[in-house]
C-alpha positions as CSV (number, residue, x, y, z in Angstrom):
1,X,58.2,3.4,14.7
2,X,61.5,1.6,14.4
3,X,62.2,-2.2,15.7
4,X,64.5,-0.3,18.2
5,X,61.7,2.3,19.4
6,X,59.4,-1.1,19.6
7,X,61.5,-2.8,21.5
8,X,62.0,-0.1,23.9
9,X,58.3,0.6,24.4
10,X,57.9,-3.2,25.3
11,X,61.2,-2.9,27.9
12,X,59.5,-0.1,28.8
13,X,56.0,-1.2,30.1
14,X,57.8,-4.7,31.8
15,X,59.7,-2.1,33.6
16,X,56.7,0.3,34.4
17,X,54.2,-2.8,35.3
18,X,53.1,-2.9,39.1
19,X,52.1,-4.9,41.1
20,X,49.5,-4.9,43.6
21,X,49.2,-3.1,46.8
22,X,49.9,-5.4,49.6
23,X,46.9,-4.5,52.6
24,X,46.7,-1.0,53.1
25,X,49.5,1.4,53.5
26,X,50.4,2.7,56.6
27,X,50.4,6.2,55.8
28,X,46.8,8.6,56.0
29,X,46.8,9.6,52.8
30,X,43.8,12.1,53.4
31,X,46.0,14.2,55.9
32,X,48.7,14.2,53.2
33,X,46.2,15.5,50.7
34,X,45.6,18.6,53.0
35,X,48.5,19.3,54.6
36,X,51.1,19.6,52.2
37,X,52.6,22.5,50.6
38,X,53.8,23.6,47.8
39,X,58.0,22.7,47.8
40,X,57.4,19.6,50.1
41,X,58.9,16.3,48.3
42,X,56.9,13.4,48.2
43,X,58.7,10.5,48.6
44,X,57.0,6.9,47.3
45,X,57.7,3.3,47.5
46,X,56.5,1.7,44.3
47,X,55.3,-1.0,43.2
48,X,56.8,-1.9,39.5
49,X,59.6,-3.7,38.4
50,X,62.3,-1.0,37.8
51,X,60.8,0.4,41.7
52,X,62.2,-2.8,42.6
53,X,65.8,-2.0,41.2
54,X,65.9,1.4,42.1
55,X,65.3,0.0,45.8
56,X,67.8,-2.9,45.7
57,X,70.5,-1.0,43.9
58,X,70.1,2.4,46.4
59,X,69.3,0.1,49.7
60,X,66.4,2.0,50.6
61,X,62.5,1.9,51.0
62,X,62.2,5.0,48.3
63,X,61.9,4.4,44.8
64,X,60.9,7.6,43.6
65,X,60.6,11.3,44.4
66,X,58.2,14.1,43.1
67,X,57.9,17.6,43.7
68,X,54.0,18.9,45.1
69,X,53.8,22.4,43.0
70,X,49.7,23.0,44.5
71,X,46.7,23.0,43.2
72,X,45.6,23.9,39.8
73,X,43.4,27.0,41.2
74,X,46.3,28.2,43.5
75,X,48.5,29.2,40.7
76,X,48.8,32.5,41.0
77,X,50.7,33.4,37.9
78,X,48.6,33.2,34.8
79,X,51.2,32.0,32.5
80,X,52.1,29.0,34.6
81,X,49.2,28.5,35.1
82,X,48.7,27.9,31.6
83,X,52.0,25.9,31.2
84,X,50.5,23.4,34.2
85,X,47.3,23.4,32.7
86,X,49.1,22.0,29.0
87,X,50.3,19.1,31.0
88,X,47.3,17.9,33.2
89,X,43.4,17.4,32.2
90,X,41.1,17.0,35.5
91,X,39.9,18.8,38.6
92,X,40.9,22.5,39.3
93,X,41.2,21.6,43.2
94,X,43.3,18.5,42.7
95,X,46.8,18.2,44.7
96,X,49.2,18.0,42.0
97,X,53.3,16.4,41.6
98,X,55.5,17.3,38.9
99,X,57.7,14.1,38.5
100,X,60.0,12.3,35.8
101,X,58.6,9.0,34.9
102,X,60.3,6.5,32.9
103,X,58.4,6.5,29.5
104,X,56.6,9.5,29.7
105,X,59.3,12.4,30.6
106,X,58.5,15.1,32.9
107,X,55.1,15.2,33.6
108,X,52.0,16.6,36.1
109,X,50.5,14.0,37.9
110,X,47.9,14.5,40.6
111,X,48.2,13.2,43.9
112,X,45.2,10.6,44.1
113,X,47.4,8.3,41.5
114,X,49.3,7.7,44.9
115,X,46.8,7.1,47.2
116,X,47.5,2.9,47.3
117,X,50.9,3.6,47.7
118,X,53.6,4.3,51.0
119,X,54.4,7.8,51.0
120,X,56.4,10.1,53.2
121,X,56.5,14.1,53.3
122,X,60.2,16.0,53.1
123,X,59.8,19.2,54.2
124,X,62.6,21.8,53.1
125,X,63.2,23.8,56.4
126,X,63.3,27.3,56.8
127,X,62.9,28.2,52.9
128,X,61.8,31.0,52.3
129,X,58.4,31.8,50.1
130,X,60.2,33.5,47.4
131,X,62.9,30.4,46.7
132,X,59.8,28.2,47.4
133,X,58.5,30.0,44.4
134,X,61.7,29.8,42.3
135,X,61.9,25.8,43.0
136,X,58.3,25.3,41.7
137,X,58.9,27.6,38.3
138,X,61.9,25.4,38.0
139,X,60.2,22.0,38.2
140,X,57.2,23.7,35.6
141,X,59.8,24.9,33.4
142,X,61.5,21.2,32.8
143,X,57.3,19.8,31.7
144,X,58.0,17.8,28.7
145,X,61.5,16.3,29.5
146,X,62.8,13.3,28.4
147,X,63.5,10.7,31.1
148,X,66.9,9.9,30.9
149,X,66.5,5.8,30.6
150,X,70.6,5.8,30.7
151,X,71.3,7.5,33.8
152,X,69.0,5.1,35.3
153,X,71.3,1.8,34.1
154,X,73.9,4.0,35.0
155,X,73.4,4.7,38.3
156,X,73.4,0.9,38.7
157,X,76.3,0.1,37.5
158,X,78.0,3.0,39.6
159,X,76.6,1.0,42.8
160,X,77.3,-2.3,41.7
161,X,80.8,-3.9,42.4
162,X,83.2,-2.5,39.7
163,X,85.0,-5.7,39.2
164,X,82.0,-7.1,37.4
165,X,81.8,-3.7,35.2
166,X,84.1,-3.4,32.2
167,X,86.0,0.0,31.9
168,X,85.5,0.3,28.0
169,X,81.6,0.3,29.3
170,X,81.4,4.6,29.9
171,X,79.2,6.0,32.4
172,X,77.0,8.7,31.6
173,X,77.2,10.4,35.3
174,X,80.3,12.4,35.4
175,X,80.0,14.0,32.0
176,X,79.2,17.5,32.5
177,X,77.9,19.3,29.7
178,X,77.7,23.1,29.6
179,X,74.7,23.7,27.4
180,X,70.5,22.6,28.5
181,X,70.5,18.7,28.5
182,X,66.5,17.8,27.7
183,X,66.5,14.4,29.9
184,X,65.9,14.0,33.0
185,X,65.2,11.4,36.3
186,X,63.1,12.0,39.5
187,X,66.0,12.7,41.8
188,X,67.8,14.8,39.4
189,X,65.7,17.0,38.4
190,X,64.4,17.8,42.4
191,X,68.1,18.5,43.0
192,X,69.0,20.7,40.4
193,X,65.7,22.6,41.2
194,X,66.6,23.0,44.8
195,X,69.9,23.8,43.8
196,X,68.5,26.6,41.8
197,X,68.3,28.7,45.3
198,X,71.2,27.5,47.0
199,X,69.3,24.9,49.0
200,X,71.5,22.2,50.6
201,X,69.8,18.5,50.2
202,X,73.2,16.3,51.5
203,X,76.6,18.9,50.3
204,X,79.8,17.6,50.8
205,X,81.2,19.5,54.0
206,X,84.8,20.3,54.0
207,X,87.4,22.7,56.2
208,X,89.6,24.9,54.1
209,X,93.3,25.6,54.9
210,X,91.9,27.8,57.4
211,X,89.9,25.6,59.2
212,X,86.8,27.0,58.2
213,X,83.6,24.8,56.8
214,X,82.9,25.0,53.4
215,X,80.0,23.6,51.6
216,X,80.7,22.3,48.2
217,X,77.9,21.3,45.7
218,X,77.0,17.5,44.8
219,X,76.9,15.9,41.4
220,X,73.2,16.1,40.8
221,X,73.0,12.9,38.4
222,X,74.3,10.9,42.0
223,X,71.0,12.1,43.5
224,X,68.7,9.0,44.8
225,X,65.3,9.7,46.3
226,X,66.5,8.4,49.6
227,X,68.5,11.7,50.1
228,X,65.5,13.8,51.1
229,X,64.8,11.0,53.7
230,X,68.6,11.8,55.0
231,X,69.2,15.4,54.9
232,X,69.0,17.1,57.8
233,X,67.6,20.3,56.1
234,X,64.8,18.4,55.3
235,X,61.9,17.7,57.7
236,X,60.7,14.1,57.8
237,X,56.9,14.8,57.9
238,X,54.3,11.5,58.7
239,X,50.8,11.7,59.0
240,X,50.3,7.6,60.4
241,X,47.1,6.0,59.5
242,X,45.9,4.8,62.7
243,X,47.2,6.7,65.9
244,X,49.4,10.0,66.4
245,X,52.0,9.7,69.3
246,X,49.6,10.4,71.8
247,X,46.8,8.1,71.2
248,X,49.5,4.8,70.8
249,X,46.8,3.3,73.8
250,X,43.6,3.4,71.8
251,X,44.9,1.7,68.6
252,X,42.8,-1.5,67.5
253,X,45.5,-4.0,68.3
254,X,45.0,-7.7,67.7
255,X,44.0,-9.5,70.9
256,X,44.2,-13.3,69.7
257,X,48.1,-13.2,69.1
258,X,48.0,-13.2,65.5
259,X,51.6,-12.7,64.1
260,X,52.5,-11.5,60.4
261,X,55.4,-11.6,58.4
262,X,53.6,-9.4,55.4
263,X,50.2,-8.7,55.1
264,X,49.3,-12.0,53.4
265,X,51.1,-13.9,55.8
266,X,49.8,-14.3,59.0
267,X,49.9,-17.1,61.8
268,X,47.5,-17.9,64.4
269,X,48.9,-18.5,68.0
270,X,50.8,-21.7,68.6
271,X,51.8,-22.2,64.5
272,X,55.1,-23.6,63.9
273,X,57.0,-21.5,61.4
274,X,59.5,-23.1,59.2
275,X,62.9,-20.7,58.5
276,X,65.6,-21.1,56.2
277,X,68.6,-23.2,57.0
278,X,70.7,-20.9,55.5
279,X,71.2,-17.4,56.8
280,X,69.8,-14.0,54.4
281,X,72.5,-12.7,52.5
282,X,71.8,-9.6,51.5
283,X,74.4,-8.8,49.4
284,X,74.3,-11.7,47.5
285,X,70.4,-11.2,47.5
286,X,71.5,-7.9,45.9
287,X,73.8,-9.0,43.4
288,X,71.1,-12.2,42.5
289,X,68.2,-9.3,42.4
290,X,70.7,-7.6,40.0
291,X,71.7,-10.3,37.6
292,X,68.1,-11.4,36.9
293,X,67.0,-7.7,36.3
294,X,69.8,-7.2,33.8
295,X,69.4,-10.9,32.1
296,X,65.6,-9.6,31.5
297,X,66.7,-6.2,30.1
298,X,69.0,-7.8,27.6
299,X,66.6,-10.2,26.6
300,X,64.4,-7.5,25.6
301,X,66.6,-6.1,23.4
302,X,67.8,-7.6,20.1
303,X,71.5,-7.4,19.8
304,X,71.6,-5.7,16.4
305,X,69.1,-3.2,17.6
306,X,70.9,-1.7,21.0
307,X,71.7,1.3,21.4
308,X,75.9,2.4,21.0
309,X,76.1,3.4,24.6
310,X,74.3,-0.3,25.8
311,X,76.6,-2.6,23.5
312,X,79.6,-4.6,25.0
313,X,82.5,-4.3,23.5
314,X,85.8,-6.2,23.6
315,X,89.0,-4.4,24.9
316,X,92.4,-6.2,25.3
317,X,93.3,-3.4,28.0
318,X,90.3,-4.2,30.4
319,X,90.7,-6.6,33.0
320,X,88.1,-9.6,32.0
321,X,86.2,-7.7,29.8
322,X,82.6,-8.6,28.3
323,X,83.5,-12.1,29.4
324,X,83.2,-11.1,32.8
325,X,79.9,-9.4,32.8
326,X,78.4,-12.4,30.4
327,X,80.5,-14.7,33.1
328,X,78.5,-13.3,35.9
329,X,75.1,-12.5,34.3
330,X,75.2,-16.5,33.4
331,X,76.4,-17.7,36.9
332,X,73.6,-19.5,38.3
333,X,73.2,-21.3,34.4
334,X,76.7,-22.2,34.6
335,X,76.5,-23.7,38.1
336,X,73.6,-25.2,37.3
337,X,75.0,-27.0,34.0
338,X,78.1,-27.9,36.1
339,X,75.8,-29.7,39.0
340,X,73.9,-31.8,36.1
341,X,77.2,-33.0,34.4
342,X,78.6,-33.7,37.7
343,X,75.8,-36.6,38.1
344,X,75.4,-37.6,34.5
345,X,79.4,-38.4,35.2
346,X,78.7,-40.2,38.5
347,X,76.2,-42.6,36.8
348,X,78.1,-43.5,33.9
349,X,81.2,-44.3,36.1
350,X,78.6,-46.5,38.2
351,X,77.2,-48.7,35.2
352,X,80.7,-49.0,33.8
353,X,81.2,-50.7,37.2
């Protein structure tokens, strides 16, 4: 293994490493377990650090999305049965996801490594059996994929404001190559599955000079799991862990006025709660949630051993350049260094006095 391929296993496992479940999650995991089907999208909202980007940098509760392809023993076909089977060592009756994971690639996965977590069900309406088929070989057929680490950082910087972003610095996400491209992320490979059939997810809807709608297909490497929440051709499908619609009366609601921020922070009646001076930014929560992540992924990374594609280079035609992004990713240093000079100056002009 190379320093490089060292290096990106440790950046790999900060990135993966989760934290723990905070209380119980609000979904009944055991009537997700027997109600979905095989198509349905399970949407999750981790817990590790790059969960934690993928939510700040798409603004949504959804960090990840992973197609449910059945049950080991429901697999009619033999031969994908045996492809499935390659990929996954356990229970013949356990629910099963096909997903792309950071540092492991397109992989099976059953359903119980989920149960601590928030999920919701997106149901592709009106598909038919056949393409529900066809989307499910497609998923089976990507098993062993590389996860595309790059489309990831990517991604990021796409969403991020571009003044920060040096233009020598090329994006990976408009590049569209004509031949089988072995890497893959969560969202990306759901949509190009479901584009297989001609299933919409969130199209771009124009009229032509006619008047007439048109649908035309979206980049696939812009995909985010949040889009299955969003599309209207996908039912939103919640199983609630205490309480349908109709029993809202008989839930086991607090009756000594207990009131929580989080589920390990909660107040008794009559406590006085301290607040922030300052009004929540969130964009500039954003951009500090950013700057930290990408100072940490740098770190991790010895200069000499990055790859081409994450190097900053120096061009007299872009507007700032590296300068910029090393400007900003050092802000809060800077100010800092400036604030501690600034009274090292006002007490030496005070004993010169």
């Amino acid at each position: 293994m190379t320093i490089y391929q060292r290096w990106m296993r440790r950046l790999i496992d900060y990135l993966m490493e989760e934290r723990a479940p905070e209380g119980l999650p609000v979904c009944n995991f055991q009537r997700i377990r027997t109600e979905l089907i095989p198509g349905d999208v399970i949407l999750v909202e981790g817990r590790s650090r790059i969960a934690e980007v993928i939510k700040t940098i798409t603004q949504s509760t959804w960090s990840h999305a992973a197609l449910f392809v059945g049950r080991l023993n429901d697999i009619r076909d033999a031969a994908l049965r045996r492809q499935v089977a390659a990929h996954y060592e356990g229970e013949l009756d356990e629910p099963l996801l096909i997903e792309a994971l950071l540092g492991k690639g397109t992989v099976v996965t059953p359903l119980q490594a989920y149960r601590d977590d928030h999920l919701r069900i997106c149901r592709p309406h009106g598909l038919s059996d056949r393409d529900r088929d066809r989307v499910v070989l497609y998923a089976i057929a990507r098993l062993g994929f590389d996860y595309d680490i790059r489309q990831v950082l990517d991604l990021g910087r796409f969403l991020l404001p571009y003044s920060i972003i040096p233009r020598r610095w090329h994006s990976s996400l408009f590049v569209h190559n004509a031949g089988e491209v072995a890497t893959t992320v969560c969202s990306t490979m759901l949509a190009d599955a479901f584009g297989s059939v001609d299933y919409p997810i969130l199209p771009i809807i124009k009229r032509d000079a006619q008047g007439n709608l048109k649908l035309f297909r979206r980049n696939t490497r812009l995909t985010m799991p949040r889009d299955f929440d969003h599309s209207p051709y996908f039912w939103v499908v919640k199983y609630p862990l205490l309480g349908e619609a109709d029993g809202y009366r008989t839930l086991p609601w607090d009756t000594e006025g207990w009131i929580c921020n989080g589920a390990r922070e909660c107040y008794p009646p009559g406590t006085e709660i301290l607040t922030q001076e300052q009004a929540w930014r969130p964009a500039h929560w954003a951009e500090g949630q950013m700057r930290s992540w990408w100072q940490e992924t740098l770190l991790h990374l010895p200069y000499m051993e990055r790859p081409p594609w994450l190097a900053l280079h120096w061009d007299d035609n872009d507007e700032g350049g590296w300068s910029r992004v090393l400007h900003w990713l050092h802000r809060t240093q800077h100010q800092l260094r400036d604030s501690v000079q600034g009274q090292r100056g006002g007490k030496e002009k005070q004993s010169v006095k």
